[in-house]
C-alpha positions as CSV (number, residue, x, y, z in Angstrom):
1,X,0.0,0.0,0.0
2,X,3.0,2.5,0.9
3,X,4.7,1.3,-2.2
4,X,1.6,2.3,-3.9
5,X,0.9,5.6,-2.6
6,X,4.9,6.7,-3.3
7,X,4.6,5.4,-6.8
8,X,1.8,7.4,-7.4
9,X,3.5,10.3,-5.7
10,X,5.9,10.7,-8.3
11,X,3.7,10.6,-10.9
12,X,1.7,13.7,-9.6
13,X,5.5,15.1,-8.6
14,X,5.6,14.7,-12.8
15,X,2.8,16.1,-14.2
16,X,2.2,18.2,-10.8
17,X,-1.5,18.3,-9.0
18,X,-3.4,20.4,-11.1
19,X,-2.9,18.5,-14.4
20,X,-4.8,15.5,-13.4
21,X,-7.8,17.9,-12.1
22,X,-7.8,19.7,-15.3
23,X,-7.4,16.6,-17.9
24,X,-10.4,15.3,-15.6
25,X,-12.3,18.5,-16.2
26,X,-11.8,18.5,-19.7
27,X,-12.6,14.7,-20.2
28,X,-16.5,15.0,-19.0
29,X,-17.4,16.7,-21.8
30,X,-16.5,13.9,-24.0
31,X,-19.1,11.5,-21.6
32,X,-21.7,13.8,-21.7
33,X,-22.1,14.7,-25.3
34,X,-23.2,11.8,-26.6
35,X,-26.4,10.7,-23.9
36,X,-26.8,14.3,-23.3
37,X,-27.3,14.8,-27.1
38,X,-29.5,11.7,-27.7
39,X,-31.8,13.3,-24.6
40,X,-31.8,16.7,-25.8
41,X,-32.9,15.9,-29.3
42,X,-35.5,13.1,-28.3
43,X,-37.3,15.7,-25.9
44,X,-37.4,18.0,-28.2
45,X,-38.0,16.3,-31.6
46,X,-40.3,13.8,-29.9
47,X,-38.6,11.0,-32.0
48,X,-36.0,8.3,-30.7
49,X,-35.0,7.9,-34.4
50,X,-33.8,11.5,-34.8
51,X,-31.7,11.5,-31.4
52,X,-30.4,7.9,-33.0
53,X,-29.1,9.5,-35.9
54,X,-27.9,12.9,-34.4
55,X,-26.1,11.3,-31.8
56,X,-24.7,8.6,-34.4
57,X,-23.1,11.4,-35.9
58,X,-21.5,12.6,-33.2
59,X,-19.6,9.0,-32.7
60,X,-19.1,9.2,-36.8
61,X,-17.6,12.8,-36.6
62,X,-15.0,11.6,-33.2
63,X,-14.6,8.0,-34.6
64,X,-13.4,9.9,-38.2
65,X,-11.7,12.8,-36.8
66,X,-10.1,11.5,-34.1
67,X,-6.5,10.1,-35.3
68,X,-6.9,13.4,-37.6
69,X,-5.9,15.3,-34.2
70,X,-4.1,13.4,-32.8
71,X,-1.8,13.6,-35.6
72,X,-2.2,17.1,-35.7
73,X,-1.1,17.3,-32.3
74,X,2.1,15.4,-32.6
75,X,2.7,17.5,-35.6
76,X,1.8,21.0,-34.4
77,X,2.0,20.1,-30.6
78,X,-1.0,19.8,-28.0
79,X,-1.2,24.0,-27.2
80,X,-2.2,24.4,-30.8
81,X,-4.6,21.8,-31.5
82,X,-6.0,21.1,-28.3
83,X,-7.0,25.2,-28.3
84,X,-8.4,25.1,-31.9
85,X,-10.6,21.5,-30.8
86,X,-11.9,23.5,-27.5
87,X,-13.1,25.8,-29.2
88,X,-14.5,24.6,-32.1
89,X,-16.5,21.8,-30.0
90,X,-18.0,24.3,-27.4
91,X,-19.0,26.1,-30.4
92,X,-20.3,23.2,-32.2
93,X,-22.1,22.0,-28.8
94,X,-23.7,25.5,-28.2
95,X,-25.3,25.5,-31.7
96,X,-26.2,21.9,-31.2
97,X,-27.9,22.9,-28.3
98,X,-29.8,26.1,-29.8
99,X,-30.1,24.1,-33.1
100,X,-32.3,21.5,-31.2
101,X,-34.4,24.1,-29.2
102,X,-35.6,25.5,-31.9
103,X,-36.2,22.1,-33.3
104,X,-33.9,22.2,-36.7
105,X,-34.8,19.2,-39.1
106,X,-32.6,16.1,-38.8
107,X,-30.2,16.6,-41.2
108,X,-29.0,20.3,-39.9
109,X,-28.9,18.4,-36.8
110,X,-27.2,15.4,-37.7
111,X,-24.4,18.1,-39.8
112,X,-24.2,19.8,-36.6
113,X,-23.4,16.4,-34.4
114,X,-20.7,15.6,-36.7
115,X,-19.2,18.7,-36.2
116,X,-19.9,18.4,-32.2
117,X,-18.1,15.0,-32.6
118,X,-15.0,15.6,-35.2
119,X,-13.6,18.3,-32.5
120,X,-13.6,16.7,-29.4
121,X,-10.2,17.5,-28.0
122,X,-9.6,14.2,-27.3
123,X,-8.4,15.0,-23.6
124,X,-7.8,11.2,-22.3
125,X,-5.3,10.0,-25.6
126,X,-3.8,13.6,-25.3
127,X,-3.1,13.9,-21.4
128,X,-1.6,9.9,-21.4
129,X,0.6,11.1,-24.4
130,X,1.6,14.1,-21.9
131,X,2.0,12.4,-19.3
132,X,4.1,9.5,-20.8
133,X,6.9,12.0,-21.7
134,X,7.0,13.3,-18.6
135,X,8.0,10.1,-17.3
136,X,10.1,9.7,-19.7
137,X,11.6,12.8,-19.9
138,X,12.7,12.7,-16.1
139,X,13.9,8.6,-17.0
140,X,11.6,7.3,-14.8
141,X,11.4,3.5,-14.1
142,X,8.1,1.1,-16.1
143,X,6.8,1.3,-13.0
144,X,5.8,5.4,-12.9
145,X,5.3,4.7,-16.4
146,X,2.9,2.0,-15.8
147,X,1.0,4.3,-12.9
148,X,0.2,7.0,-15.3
149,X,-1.4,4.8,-17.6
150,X,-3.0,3.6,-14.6
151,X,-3.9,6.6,-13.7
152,X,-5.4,7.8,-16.9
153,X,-7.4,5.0,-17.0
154,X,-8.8,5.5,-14.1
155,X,-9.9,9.3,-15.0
156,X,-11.0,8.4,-18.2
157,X,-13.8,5.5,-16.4
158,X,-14.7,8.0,-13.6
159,X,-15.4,11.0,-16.3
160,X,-17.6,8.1,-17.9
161,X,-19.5,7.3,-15.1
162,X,-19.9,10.6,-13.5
163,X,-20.6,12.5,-17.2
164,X,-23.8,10.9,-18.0
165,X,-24.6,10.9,-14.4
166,X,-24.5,15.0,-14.3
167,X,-26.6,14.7,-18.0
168,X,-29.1,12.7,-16.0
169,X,-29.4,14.9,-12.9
170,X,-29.4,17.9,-15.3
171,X,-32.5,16.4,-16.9
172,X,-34.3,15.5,-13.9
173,X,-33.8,18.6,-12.1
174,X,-34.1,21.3,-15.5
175,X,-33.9,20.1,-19.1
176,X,-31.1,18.2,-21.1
177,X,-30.1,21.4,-22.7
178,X,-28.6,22.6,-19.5
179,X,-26.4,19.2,-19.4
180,X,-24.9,19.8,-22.8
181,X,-24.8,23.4,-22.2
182,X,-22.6,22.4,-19.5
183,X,-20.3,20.6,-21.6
184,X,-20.2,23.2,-23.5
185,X,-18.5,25.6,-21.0
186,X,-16.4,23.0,-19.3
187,X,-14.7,22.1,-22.4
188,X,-14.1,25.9,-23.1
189,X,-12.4,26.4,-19.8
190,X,-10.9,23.1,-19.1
191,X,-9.9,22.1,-22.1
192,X,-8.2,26.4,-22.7
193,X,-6.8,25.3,-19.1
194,X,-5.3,21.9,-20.3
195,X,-3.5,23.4,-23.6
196,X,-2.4,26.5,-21.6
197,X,-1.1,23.9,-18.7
198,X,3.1,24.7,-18.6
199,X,3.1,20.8,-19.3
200,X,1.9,21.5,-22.9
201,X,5.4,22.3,-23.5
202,X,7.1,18.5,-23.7
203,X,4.5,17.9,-26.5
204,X,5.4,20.4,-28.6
205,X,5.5,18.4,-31.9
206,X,7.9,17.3,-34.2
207,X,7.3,19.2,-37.7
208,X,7.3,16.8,-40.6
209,X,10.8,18.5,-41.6
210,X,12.6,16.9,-38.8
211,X,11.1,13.2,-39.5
212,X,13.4,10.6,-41.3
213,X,12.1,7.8,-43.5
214,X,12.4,5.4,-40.5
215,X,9.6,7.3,-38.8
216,X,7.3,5.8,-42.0
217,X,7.7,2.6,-40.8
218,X,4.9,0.8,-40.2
219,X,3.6,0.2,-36.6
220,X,4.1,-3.4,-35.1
221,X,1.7,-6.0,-35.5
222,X,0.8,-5.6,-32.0
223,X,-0.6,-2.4,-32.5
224,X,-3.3,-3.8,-34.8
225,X,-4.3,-6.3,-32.3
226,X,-4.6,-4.1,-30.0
227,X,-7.0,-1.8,-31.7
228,X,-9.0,-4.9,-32.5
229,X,-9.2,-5.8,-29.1
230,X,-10.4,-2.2,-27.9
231,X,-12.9,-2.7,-30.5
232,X,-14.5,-5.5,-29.1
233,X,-13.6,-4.0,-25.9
234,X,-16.3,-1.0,-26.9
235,X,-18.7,-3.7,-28.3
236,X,-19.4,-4.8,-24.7
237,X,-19.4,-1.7,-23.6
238,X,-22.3,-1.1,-25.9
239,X,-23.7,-4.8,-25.7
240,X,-24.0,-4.6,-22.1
241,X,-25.6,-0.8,-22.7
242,X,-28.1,-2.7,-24.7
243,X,-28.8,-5.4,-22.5
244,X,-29.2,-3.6,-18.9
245,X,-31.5,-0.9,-20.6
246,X,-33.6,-4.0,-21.9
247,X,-34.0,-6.2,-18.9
248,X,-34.4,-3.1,-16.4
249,X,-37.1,-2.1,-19.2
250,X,-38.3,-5.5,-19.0
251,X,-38.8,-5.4,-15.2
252,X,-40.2,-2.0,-15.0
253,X,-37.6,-0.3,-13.4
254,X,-36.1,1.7,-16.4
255,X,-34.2,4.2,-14.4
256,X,-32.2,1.4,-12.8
257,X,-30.2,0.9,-15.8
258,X,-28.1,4.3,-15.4
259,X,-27.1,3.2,-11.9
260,X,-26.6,-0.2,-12.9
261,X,-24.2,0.8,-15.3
262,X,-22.4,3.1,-14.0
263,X,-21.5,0.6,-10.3
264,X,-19.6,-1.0,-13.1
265,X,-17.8,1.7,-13.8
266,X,-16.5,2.3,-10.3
267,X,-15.7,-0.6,-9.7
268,X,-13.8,-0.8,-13.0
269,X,-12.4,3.2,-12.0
270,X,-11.3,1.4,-8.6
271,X,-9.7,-1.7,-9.7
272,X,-7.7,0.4,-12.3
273,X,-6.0,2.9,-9.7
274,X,-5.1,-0.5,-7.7
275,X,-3.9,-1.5,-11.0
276,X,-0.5,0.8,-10.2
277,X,0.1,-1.2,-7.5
278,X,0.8,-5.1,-9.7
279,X,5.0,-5.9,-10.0
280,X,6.5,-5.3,-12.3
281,X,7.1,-9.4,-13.4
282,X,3.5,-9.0,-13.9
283,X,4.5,-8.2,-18.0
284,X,2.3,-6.7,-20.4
285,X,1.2,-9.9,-22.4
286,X,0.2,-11.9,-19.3
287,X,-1.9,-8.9,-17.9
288,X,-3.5,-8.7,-21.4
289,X,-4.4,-12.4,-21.1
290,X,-5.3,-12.4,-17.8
291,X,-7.8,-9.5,-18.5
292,X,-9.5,-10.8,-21.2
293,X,-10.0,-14.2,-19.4
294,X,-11.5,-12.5,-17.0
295,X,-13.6,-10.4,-19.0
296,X,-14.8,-14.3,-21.1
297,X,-15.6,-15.5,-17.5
298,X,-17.3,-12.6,-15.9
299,X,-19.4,-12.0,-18.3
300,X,-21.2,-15.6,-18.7
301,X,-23.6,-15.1,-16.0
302,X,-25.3,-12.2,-17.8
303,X,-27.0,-15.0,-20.1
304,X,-28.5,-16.5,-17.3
305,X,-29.3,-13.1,-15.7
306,X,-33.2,-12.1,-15.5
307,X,-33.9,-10.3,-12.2
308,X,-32.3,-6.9,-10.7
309,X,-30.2,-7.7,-8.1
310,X,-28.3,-10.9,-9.7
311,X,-27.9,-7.8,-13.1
312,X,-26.2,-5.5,-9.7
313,X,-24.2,-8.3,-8.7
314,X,-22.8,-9.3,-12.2
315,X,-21.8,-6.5,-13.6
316,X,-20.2,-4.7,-11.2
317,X,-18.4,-7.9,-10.7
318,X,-17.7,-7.7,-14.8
319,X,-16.6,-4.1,-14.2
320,X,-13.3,-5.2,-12.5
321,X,-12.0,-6.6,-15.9
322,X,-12.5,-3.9,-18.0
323,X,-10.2,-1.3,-16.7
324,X,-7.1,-3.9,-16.6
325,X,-7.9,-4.6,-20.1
326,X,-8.1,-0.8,-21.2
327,X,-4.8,0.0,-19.0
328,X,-3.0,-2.8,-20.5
329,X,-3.8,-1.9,-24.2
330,X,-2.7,1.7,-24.0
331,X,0.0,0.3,-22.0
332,X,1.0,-2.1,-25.3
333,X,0.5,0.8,-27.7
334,X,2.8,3.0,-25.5
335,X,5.8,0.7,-25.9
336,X,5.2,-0.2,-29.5
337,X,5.3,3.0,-31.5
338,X,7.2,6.0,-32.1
339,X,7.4,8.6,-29.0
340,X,6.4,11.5,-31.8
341,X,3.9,9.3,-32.9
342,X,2.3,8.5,-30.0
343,X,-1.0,11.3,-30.0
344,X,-2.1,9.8,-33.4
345,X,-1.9,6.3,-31.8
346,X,-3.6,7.2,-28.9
347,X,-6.5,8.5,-30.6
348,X,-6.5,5.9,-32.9
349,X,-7.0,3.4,-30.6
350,X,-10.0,5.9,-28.7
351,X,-11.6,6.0,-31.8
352,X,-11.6,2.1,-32.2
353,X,-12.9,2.2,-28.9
354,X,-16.1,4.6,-29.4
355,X,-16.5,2.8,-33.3
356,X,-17.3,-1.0,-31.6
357,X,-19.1,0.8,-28.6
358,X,-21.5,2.9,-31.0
359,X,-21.4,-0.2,-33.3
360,X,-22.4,-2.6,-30.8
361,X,-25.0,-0.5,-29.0
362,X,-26.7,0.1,-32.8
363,X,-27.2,-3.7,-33.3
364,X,-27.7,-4.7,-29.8
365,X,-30.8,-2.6,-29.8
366,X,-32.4,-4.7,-32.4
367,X,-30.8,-8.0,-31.4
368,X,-32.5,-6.9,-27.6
369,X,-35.9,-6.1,-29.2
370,X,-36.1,-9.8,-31.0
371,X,-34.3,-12.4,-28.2
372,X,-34.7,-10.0,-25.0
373,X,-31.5,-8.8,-23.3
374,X,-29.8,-12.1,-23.7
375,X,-29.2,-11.7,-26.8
376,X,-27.6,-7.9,-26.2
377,X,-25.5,-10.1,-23.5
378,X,-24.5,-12.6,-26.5
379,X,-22.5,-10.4,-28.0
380,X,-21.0,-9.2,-25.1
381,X,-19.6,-12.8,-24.3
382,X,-18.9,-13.5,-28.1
383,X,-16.6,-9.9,-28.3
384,X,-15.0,-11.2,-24.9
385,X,-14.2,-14.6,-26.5
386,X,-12.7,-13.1,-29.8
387,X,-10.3,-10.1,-27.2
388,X,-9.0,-13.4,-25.8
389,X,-8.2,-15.2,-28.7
390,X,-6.5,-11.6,-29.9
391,X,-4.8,-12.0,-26.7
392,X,-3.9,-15.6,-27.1
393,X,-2.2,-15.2,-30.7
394,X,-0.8,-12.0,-30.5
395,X,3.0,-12.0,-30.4
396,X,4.1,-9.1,-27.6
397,X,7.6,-8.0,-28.1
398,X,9.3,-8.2,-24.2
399,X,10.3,-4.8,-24.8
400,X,10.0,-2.0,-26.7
401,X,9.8,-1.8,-30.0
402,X,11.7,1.6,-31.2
403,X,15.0,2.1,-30.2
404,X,14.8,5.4,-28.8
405,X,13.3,6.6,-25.7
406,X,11.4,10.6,-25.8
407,X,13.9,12.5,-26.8
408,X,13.2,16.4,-26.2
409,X,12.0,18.6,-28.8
410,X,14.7,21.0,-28.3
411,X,17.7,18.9,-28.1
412,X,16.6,18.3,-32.5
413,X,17.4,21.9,-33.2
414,X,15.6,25.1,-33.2
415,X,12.9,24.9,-30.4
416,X,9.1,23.7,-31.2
417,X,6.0,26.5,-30.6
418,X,5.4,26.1,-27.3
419,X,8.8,24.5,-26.6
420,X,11.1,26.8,-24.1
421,X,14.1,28.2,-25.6
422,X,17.5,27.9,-24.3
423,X,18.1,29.0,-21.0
424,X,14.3,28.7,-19.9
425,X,13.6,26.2,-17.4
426,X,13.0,22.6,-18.9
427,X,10.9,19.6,-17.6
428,X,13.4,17.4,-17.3
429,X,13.1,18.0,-13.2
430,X,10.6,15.4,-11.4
431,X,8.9,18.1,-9.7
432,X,9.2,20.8,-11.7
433,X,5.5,21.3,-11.5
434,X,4.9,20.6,-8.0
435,X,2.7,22.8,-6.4
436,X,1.1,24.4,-9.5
């Protein structure tokens, strides 16, 4: 436990304790867009089919858009791009949000979704990216690497539990345009605050100029896998979406499913921050398989699951292997690709995420309305089956991949924007940012 605490120490020593509060900030916007778009066009359209295809749009636009910034960002840097997304998407949310009260058609509404969607900053690939050179810009040992991912994790389930809680509340207590109004201002503080963070500056982006033809390579085959297993990952996320909304339907108690849901989520958010605490002999590949496994055996019961309190007690018992399973993969892609490479990655593997959760939640619908929730479930046990095999076959190198570790903007000639010049302090110090 005092191991624990001291790892994580250094970590916040790194990145210094306002970053994590801001990246957190900055993230709930993202969970809160898409249910809080969904509600505000179904109460004010009166038609579940137009929400369906407005908020569709938004997962098309992030899905699409997404490895766009992220390459962007290790291009141009984070400032830059993350600024330019901010604003753009509380923009884009605002006139979502006035688009829909004054009840627009569908497809000015759908338009305005994709837009909402394509400029989510993309907080939770961006601040891991951050917070990775950090760490390894002060040299620090796999195990403070391994907390921050740990860490992000962990921010990223808590922002998706407690996001489309606040959307929920906000309905309940006003209207759903007050929720996504909301996100609307907190990504135009938060996510100003997160680009303007003095952090920004060890992501300052590597102009194409300065790239040699090694850097075209193409990523490692573990990569690939990995993507495919965070797209099944997001199918049972939207699987088991399906499935609790259709059995608490089912036994009258529809308002269960958004507390159902989202004890999985803390349990997962909980298990993830203990997640810093497993040795480091625990490798990558065996917490990958492990994760999976558990994810194919905890989520077998759900077939057999047809009453309310058994649905409590397995999936917040399911919940506990999702969060290994989404550490370990950004974990993977972290040691397999390019340090200057590493935003577009990132995001590419958020977007596989969101594409197999919007893409399972679609078809689980129907699947739920013609064999009941088991058959939303089904898929959520097939896509656990197939991360497993993934898992199985995949060859993980037993270290990493490219032959460099982060090397610092500066030290490849003229500084980056955003990059301090010489003689201006540098975040090579561990707790440079302490206190801030």
């Amino acid at each position: 436990m005092v191991g624990t605490v001291n790892t994580y120490r250094k970590v916040i020593a790194l990145t210094g304790p306002l970053l994590p509060l801001v990246s957190f900030l900055a993230r709930l916007p993202v969970a809160m867009s898409q249910f809080g778009s969904f509600l505000l066009v179904a109460e004010t359209s009166g038609s579940l089919a137009t929400a369906g295809i407005v908020g569709g749009s938004l997962s098309v636009g992030q899905v699409l858009c997404g490895p766009l910034l992220g390459r962007l960002a290790d291009r141009y840097g984070q400032r830059r791009v993350v600024l330019t997304a901010a604003a753009v998407n509380a923009l884009a949310t605002a006139a979502l949000v006035a688009g829909a009260l004054t009840q627009l058609a569908t497809v000015p509404l759908a338009v305005l979704g994709a837009v909402t969607g394509a400029s989510v900053p993309l907080i939770g690939p961006l601040a891991r990216t951050r917070s990775v050179a950090l760490a390894h810009r002060a040299k620090s040992d796999e195990s403070v690497v391994g907390a921050v991912h740990a860490l992000e994790g962990t921010l990223d389930e808590i922002s998706f539990v407690f996001g489309p809680a606040l959307v929920g509340i906000a309905a309940l207590l006003a209207h759903p345009a007050v929720a996504l109004g909301g996100a609307a201002g907190l990504v135009a503080v938060f996510g100003t605050a997160y680009a303007l963070h003095p952090t920004a500056a060890v992501t300052a982006g590597s102009p194409a100029r300065a790239r040699t033809a090694g850097d075209r390579a193409r990523p490692p085959g573990v990569v690939y896998a990995v993507r495919g297993s965070l797209a099944l990952q997001g199918a049972m996320f939207g699987a088991c979406q399906a499935g609790i909304a259709a059995l608490t339907i089912r036994l009258g108690v529809p308002d269960q499913a958004a507390v159902v849901y989202s004890a999985m989520g803390v349990v997962s958010a909980v298990v993830g921050l203990a997640l810093g605490a497993l040795p480091a002999r625990f490798g990558l590949r065996l917490r990958w398989r492990a994760a999976t496994a558990a994810a194919l055996v905890l989520s077998v019961p759900l077939l057999f699951t047809d009453s309310l309190w058994p649905l409590y007690a397995v999936v917040t018992v399911l919940g506990a292997a999702y969060a290994p399973h989404l550490i370990t993969a950004f974990a993977l892609i972290e040691r397999a690709v390019e340090p200057d490479r590493l935003s577009a990655s990132m995001a590419f593997a958020a977007s596989c995420l969101v594409a197999g959760q919007a893409t399972a939640l679609f078809a689980c619908g129907r699947l739920a309305e013609w064999y009941g929730p088991a058959g939303a479930f089904a898929v959520a046990v097939g896509a656990a089956a197939l991360c497993l095999t993934l898992a199985l076959v995949t060859r993980v190198p037993a270290g990493r991949t490219h032959g460099r570790a982060f090397i610092p903007a500066q030290q490849t000639g003229s500084p980056a924007p955003g990059e301090p010049a010489a003689g201006e302090p540098t975040l090579g110090e561990p707790a440079a940012y302490a206190g801030r």
